[in-house]
Each structure stands twice: as C-alpha cells, then as structure tokens.
N, C-alpha and C positions, 0 to 999 in steps of 0.2 A: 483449634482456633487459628484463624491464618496470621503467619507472621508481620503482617504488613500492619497492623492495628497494634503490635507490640512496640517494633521499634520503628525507629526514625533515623536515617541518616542524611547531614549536613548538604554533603555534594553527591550526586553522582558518581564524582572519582572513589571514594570512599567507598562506594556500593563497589562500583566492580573492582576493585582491589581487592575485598572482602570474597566477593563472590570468584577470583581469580585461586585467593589461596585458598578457598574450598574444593575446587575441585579441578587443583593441581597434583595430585597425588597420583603419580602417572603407574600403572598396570604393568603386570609382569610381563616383558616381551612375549614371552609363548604363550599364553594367555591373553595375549592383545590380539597377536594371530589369529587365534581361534574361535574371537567371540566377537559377538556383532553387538555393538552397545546404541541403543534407539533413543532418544527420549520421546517420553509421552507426558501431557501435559496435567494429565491426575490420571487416578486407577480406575482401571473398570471397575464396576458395582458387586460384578460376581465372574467367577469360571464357570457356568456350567450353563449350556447353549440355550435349553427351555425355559431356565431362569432369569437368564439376563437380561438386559434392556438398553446397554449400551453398545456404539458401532468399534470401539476400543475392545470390550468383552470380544466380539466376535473375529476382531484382529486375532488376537491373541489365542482364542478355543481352536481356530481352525488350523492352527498349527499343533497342535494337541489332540484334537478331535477330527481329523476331517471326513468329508462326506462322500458318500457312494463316487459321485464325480462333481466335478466343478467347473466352473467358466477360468480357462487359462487367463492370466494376466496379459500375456504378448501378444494373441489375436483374437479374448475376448470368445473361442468357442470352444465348447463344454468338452472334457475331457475324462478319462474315466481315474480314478484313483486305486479306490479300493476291489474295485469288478476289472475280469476280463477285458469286454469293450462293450460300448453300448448297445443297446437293444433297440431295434426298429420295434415300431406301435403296432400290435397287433389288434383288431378290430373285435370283441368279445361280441357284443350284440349291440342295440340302438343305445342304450345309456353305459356302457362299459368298454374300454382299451383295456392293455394289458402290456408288460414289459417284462421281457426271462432276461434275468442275469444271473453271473456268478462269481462268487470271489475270488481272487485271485489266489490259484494256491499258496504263495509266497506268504499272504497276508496275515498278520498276526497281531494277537495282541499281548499287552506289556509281560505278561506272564508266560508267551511262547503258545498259548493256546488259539483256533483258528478264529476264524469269523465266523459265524453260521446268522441261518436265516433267525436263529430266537431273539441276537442280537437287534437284529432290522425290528421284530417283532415287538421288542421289547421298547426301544427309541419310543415307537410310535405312539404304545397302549401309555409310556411313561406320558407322551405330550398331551394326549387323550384324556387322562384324569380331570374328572369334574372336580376335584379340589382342591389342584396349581393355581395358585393367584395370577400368575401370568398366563394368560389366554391364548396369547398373539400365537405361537404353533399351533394350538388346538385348531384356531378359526381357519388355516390354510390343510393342517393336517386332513379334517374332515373332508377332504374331497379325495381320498384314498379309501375305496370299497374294502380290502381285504390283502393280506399276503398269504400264501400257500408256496407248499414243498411237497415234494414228494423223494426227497431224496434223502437219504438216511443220517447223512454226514452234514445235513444242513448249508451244502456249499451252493446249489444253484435254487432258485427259488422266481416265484411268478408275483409280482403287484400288479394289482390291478388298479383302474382310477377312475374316475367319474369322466365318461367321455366328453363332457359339454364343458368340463374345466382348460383352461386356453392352456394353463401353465401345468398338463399333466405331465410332459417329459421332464421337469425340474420335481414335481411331487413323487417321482417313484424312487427317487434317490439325493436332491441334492439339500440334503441337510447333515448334520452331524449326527456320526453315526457314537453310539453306546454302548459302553460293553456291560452287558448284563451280569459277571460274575461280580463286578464291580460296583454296582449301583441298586441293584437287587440280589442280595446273596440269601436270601431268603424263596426269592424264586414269588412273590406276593402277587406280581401283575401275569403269571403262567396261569390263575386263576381264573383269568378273561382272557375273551376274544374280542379282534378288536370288532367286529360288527355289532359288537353288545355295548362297547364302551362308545360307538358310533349315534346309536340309536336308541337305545335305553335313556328316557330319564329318570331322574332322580325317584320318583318314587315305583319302578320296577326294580330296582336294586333293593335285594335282603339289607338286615341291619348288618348281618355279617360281612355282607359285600361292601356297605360303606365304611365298616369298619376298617377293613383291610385298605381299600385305597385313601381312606383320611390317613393310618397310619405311613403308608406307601409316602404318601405326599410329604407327609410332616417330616420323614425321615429327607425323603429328596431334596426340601426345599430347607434344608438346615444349613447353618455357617460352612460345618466339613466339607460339605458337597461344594462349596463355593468357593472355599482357596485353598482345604489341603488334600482333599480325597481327589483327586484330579485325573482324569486318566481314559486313553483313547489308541487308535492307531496309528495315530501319527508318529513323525521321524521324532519330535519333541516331548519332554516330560516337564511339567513341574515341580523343579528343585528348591524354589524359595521364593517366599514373599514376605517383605520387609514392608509392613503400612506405610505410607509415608512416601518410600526411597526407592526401593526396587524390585521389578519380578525377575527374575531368569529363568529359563528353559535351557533344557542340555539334552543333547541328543544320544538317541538311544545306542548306547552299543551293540545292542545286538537287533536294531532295526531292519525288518520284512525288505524296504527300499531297496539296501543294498546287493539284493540277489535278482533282483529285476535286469534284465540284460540289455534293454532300450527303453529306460524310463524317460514318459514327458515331464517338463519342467513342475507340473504338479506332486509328480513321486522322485523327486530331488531334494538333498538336503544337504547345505557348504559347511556351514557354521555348525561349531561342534558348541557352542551357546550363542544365547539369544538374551540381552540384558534390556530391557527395561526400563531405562532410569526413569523414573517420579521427578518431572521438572516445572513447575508449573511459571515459571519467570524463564522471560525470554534472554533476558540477561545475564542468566544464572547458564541458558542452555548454549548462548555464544562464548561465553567463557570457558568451556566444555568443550565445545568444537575446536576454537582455537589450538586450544591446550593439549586434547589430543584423547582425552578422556571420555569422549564424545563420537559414534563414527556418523550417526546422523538427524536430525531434526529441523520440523516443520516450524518457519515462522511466520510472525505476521507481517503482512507487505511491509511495512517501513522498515522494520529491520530488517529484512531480506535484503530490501533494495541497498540499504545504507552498506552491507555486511557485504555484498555483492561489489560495491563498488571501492572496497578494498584493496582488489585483488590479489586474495592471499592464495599463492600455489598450492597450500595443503590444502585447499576449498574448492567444492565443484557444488555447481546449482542447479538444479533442473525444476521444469513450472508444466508438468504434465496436466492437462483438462482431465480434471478428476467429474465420477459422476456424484455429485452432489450439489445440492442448495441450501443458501442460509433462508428463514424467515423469521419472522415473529409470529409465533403462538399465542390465539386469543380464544379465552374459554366466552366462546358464544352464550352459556346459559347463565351468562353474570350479567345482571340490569348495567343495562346503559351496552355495554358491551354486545348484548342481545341483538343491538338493532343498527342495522346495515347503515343506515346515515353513519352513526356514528366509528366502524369500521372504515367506512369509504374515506372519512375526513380527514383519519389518524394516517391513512395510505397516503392520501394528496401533500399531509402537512410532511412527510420525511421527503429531503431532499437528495434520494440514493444517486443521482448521478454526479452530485459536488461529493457523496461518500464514497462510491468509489474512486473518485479520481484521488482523493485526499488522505481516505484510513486505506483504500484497497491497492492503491498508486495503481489505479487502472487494470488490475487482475483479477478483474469478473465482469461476467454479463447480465444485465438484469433481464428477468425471468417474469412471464404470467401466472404461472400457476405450477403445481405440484408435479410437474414434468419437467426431467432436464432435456436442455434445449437439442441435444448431439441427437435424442427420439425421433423416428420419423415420426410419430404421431405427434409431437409437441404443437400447439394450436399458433403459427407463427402468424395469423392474423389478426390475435390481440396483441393492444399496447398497452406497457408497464403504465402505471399513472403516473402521468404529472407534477408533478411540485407546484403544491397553488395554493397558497395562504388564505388568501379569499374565497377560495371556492371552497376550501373546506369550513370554514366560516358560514359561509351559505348553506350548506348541505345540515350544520349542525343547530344555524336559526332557524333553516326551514323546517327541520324536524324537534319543531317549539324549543328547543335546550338554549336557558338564559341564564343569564349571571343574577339574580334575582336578590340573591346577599352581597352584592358588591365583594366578593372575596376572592376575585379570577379566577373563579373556577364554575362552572357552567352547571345547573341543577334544572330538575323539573320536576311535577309531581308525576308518579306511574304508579297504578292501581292504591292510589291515595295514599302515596310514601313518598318524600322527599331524596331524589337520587341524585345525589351528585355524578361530576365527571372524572373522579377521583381514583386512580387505580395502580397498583403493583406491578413493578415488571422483574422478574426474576431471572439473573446474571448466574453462571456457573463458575465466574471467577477468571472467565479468560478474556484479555484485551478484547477482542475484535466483539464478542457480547455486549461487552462494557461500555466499548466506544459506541457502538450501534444505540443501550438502551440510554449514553446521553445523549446521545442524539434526536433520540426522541425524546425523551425528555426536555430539553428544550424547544426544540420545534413544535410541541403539543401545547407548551404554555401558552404559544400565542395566539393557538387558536380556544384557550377556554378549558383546556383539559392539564388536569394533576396527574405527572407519572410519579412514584417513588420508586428508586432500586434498591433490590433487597439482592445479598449476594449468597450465595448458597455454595457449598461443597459438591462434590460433583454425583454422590449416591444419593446426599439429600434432595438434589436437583431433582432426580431423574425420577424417583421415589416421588416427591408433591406433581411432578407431572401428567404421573401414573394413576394416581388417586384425584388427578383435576383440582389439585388445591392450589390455585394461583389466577391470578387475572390475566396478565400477559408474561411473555417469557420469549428470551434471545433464545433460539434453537437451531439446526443443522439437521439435513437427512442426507441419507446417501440411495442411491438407484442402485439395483444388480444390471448386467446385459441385458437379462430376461425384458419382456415384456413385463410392465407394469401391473400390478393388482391392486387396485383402492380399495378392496372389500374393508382391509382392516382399519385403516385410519380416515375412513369416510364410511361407508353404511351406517345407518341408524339402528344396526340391531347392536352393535358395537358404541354405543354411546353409555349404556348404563352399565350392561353385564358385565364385559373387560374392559369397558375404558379404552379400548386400544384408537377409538373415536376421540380424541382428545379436548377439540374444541367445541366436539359437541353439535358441529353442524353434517344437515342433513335433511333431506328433502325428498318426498314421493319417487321426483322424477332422476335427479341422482342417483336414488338408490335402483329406479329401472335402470339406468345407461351404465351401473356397475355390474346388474346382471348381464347385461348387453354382451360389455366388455367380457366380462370372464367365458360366456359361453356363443359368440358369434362364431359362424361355420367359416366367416368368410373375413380376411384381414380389412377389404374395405367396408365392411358392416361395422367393422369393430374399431376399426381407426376416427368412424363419425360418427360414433361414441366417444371414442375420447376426446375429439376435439365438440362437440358439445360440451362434455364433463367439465371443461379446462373453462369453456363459456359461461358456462353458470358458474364455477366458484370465480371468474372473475369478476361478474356485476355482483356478486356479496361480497366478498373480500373476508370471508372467516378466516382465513391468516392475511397477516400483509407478506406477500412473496416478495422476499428480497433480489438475491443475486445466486447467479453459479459461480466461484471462484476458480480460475488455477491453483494449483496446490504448490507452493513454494519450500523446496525441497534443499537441504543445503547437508553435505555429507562429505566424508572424507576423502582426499582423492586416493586413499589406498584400498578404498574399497571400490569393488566393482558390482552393478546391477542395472538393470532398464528398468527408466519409469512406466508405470501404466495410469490405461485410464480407471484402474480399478480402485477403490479407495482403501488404504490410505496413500495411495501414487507408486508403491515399491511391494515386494515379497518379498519378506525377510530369509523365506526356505532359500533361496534363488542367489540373495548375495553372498562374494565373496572378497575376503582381506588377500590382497595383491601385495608383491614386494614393492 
C-alpha cells in the first residue's frame, strides 16, 4: 500500500527532516569508493529479458545478461561484446543472408564454462515457445531462419535471417544472450529445432511435445527465474534484492572482461557494485544526493531546475536528449473511445505547450507520432495539435455526443446502449504521470468528458496494460539507434494474440506500410513508408503523442561518466567514483 494514503505531515519542513535522517546514514568510506549507488523510481517487474516488460528490467538485465553486440552509448554504433568482431551479410539466396561469428575465447560464463553456439540456440528456441505469455521476442525472433555449427567446440557458428527483414544485422545477435546450463539444466528445448518451433503449429506438435515445452515454460516463467535464479555473461551478478528498497549487483571476480587487452567501453566494468535504491519520492531522492548516500538520480523538471539553482559544489547536472517519448495510451476497442472524433477532442482539449513550459520548465519537444524526432524519417511536416476548447467541443457535437442527462458528462446511444464519456486513466505513481493525467482531467471536464485516476504500482501497471485492462493510461517508450520496427505495437495480427498492439488500433493499409517498412530494398522506399505511417496515426490519434523530454540527470561530482543519447541518459558499467 503506498505510504502517502497512511500518513500526513503538517509542513514540508517536517517531511524533509524526516526524510533527511532517513537516509543520513552515510557508507563505509571503502565501500563508498567502490559502489555506484543509482536511484530508481520503483523495481522492474522481473530479471529476465523474454519476460519482462519494463525499460528499467532491461537497464538492469543488460548489465547481467548482455548481447552478442550492442549499440555503444558514446557514438551510438553497434559494437561486438561477446564475439570476435562483426560479421559482414553474406547473401544465402533470394529470401536468406547469413552472418559467421565467434565467441570470444576469453568469454565465459559465471561457472568458468565457455559460450557455445547451444547457448545462442537455446536464447532463441526459449523466446520461440508457443506457451511464454510474453510474445514481444517471439514476434521479432521469428524472422531468424536457422542457426548452425559445424564446429565441435560450439565456439563459431552461422545465422541466418530472413533477408527482406530491414533489421536483420541487429536479429543475428543483439539481444540477451542465455546460458543454457542455467535455465535449462534439464536440456528440455535440445528436443527442438528451431525451424520446427518456427513453423509448426499447435496442432503438429505431439502431446509429448507440448508437454515438454508447457513444462519448459512454466519452469521459465516462475518468480526464481525472475529475482533469484539470475545469471549471464556479463561483468555483473545479482547479489540482492530487497522489495521495496534495493537491488545491487557486484562484480565478478573472476570476470572474461578483464583479460581482453583493448576492450571497447561495452566490455568495461569500474564499479565493483552497482546499488539500486528503490526511491519513488523526489524528496526523499534529493535528500540522498545531498547527503551523499546518493551518487545519482533522475528528476523531475521542477526540482531539477530548483536543485540546480542551488548551486551546491557536490552537484553536477547534465540534460542529455534521450531517445524517448511520453504519450497517453488509449484502448481504441473501449465504446466511446473507439471513435476518432472523440480521440481527436481529448488531443485538442490538453494544452501541452502551457505543460511543457510549466510541469516540463521547457525540457521537451512536442512530437507527432510514435517516432522520436533526432530519426531522419520522423514525418516533420505534421503539426502537433492545437489547444482548442471549441473545437473539440465541435468535433464531439458533431459526432452526436450530448449531455442529454444534464450531469456534464457527454452520452449517446451506440448499438442501442447508452454510453457515456466516462473513463479511467491509469498513473504508475510518478509526478510527471500524475501531473499530466490531471491535467487532463481537468481540461476534459470542459469539453463534456469524465476522467478518473486510478494509481497503480508499477508491475500492477505494466501487467493491466499487457492484458488491455484500462481505458486510458500515462505511459513513456524509449527508441534503440536502430531503425524503427512497428510490427509489434501497431500490426493487427498483434492485437488479440500478444497484445503487444495495445490500443488496439490498426488498419489494412498500416499494416501494408508496416510490411513496406520492414522489408523495403530501398531507404527511400522505406522512409515514405514511414512518413505515411506517422500520417495516418496522426488524423486518428490512437494515442495522444505527447513530448520528447531531455533527461535531467543530477549526480555526484565525485563520480565521473558521459551522458548519452541512449536511455536511461548514463551506463552504469562505464562510471567511476573519483577522489
């Protein structure tokens, strides 16, 4: 239950006093040295990469887990981690590329044992199960034909990929890799290949065969696998998770990294731990900074700006263009909700440029559509909408919606049921949500429309999202470098089966200019695709697109790192505690 509905205090003063001698308990010098203490504003849902569903989860796994290679943080281009060095696209036939890599001898995992191709093999078949409740890898997975080896030692090996897939060089390796002794010590998914778990459905699979991967699943997708069974190639392990108050990760002693003899900043690691705090008050987290208990955390503009203009020497601030966007989330297949008038109205009635100036103190840009703006393909020929009382007014009489019970709130009959304009918006409990969903909520009352906010914890969140149980909802996504793929949160095959279609909107020709996108020979084929795509969901407005933020970054000045554009603004492998 959140503690804000328990107590009450008188003043302010009173609060951060309270919250000063909580978390004045200042760390043991040598251990202040060596640990990087972050706060985060609640816990991820889960540890483990195919499960999870948060962008904090995936902070946190990739320090634990990471992938074949990754897009660096400093110039944003892809680097190899776990392999030698990357592999140029070899050309297989008309529908197939292909990519040879190999693991880095060095490479190991937490038990001293090497990496081999079963592992890559295993990742994959694990994402591939028809009976994970989370889809979202499966739906990107599947454009991965086959892996093969021919080598004894399982150290170099060939994938191949669907060649008409745009984003085949990031499918042949960059996701979290798994270790197999670990996750399947049973050996269950050596059972299958994956061109069988590609293409088989449900009912070509034996009962014995579904047996085996329902239990495979049930085992995968249990609590263990998700805070205590943990475990990966990376420089990091997890040592402790405290519900509530903290994770930390400690680095490995006997970690692969340290024998590399010119490691890029991907295969680097400073901090011999990585702490976590659970802070969900921003008050609670500048009391912390101060104090020194604290090396760094993200706030929200007005205290940034206020904190900033302190100017306290132990403090350094940085406001890196992170790639993300906030919006609001609208389940398109809820009456009333369904229909575009009423979408278009609830856009015109938020007054985002009086909110950025006021909740954001001017640290963001407002956005069209589901692309961050730094994209070359971002569609810079539409305009955000308007602030227009009356005109959403208009949009909502002319698509019949009347106050017909005198009770402000706007009804009409649809398929002979009386529907109001009455609906939910669900908060995850952090300021800038909060402030955003009163904001609409007031703004909505005037034009005829009920918001209520319901505030949720942050796995409840993410979970009624996942299952589309909500009307509207404050939300945030973040972009990779990569090239953009809407298959999963736009296609309509993706609305019922995984949900990973959230709102539910989708349409014939969307779902052409998503194939367009994914399989165009040619960047300018594929760029007007996207900037249609961005056109159409702007005249529906299935989400209202908010803003892109800078990230407002406030950290100790005895710690040293570079912000990036990559979210969450820092890499925590990369900093270090300075005398």
């Amino acid at each position: 239950m959140n503690s804000q509905y328990l107590f009450r205090f008188s003043t302010p003063v009173i609060l951060i006093v309270c919250l000063s001698l909580f978390y004045s308990c200042s760390p043991d010098k040598k251990d202040d040295k060596e640990t990087i203490r972050i706060r985060i504003q609640d816990e991820p849902d889960c540890l483990n990469p195919i499960i999870s569903q948060s962008s904090l989860a995936t902070q946190i796994e990739n320090q634990i887990m990471p992938p074949l290679f990754e897009y660096d943080g400093e110039d944003l281009e892809i680097k190899p981690i776990l392999i030698k060095e990357l592999s140029s696209q070899k050309i297989v036939n008309d529908s197939t590329v292909a990519y040879d890599y190999q693991f880095l001898d060095e490479a190991a995992w937490e038990d001293g044992s090497k990496l081999t191709v079963k592992d890559l093999e295993f990742t994959i078949k694990a994402a591939l199960n028809p009976y994970l409740k989370n889809k979202t890898w499966r739906n990107t997975l599947k454009n991965i034909i086959n892996v093969e080896s021919s080598d004894p030692s399982g150290n170099s090996f060939t994938i191949s990929i669907n060649k008409n897939y745009f984003l085949a060089r990031e499918m042949s390796g960059n996701y979290n890799l798994y270790p197999e002794y670990i996750y399947d010590q049973n050996k269950t998914l050596r059972h299958f290949n994956i061109p069988d778990l590609l293409n088989k459905d449900s009912a070509q699979f034996t009962i014995e065969e579904h047996q085996l991967l329902k239990s495979f699943a049930d085992e995968f997708q249990n609590a263990d696998h998700c805070s205590k069974l943990i475990s990966g190639a990376g420089a990091y392990k997890l040592v402790s998770w405290e519900k509530g108050s903290k994770l930390i990760l400690e680095r490995k002693s006997n970690w692969w990294g340290d024998k590399l003899k010119s490691p890029n900043t991907l295969q680097t690691a400073f901090a011999k731990k990585i702490e976590y705090q659970v802070i969900p008050d921003d008050v609670a987290a500048i009391a912390a900074l101060k104090n020194g208990s604290l090396d760094l955390s993200t706030l929200s503009p007005k205290q940034f700006v206020t904190l900033k203009k302190e100017n306290l020497p132990s403090l350094l601030f940085a406001t890196p263009t992170i790639m993300q966007y906030y919006y609001i989330e609208i389940n398109n297949t809820k009456p009333g909700l369904s229909e575009k008038a009423v979408r278009l109205a609830m856009a015109h009635a938020l007054d985002q440029d009086n909110f950025i100036k006021n909740q954001m103190e001017g640290l963001a840009t407002r956005i069209v559509g589901p692309v961050h703006p730094s994209k070359t393909f971002y569609n810079k020929s539409l305009q955000p909408y308007t602030y227009d009382i009356d005109l959403a007014k208009k949009l909502l009489s002319d698509a019949s919606w009347k106050d017909t019970d005198q009770d402000g709130i706007l009804d009409k009959i649809v398929a002979g049921k009386k529907i109001k304009l009455a609906f939910q918006i669900l908060v995850s409990g952090k300021d800038l949500g909060r402030n955003m969903a009163l904001h609409l909520q007031e703004e909505c009352k005037k034009i005829g429309i009920a918001i209520e906010i319901i505030s949720k914890e942050g796995t409840i969140f993410q979970k009624d999202l996942q299952e589309r149980n909500f009307d509207l909802a404050t939300s945030v996504t973040r972009q990779s470098p990569s090239l953009w793929d809407p298959f999963q949160s736009w296609h309509s095959s993706n609305i019922q089966a995984s949900k990973t279609n959230r709102c539910g909107f989708a349409t014939p020709e969307t779902d052409s200019l998503i194939q367009i996108i994914r399989t165009a020979e040619s960047v300018p084929i594929r760029n007007q695709a996207y900037l249609k795509f961005q056109e159409i969901l702007h005249e529906n407005e299935p989400q209202i697109f908010l803003f892109s933020p800078t990230e407002r970054i406030v950290y100790s000045s005895k710690l040293k790192f570079n912000p990036t554009a990559k979210r969450p603004g820092y890499t925590e492998n990369n900093m270090q505690k300075i005398n």
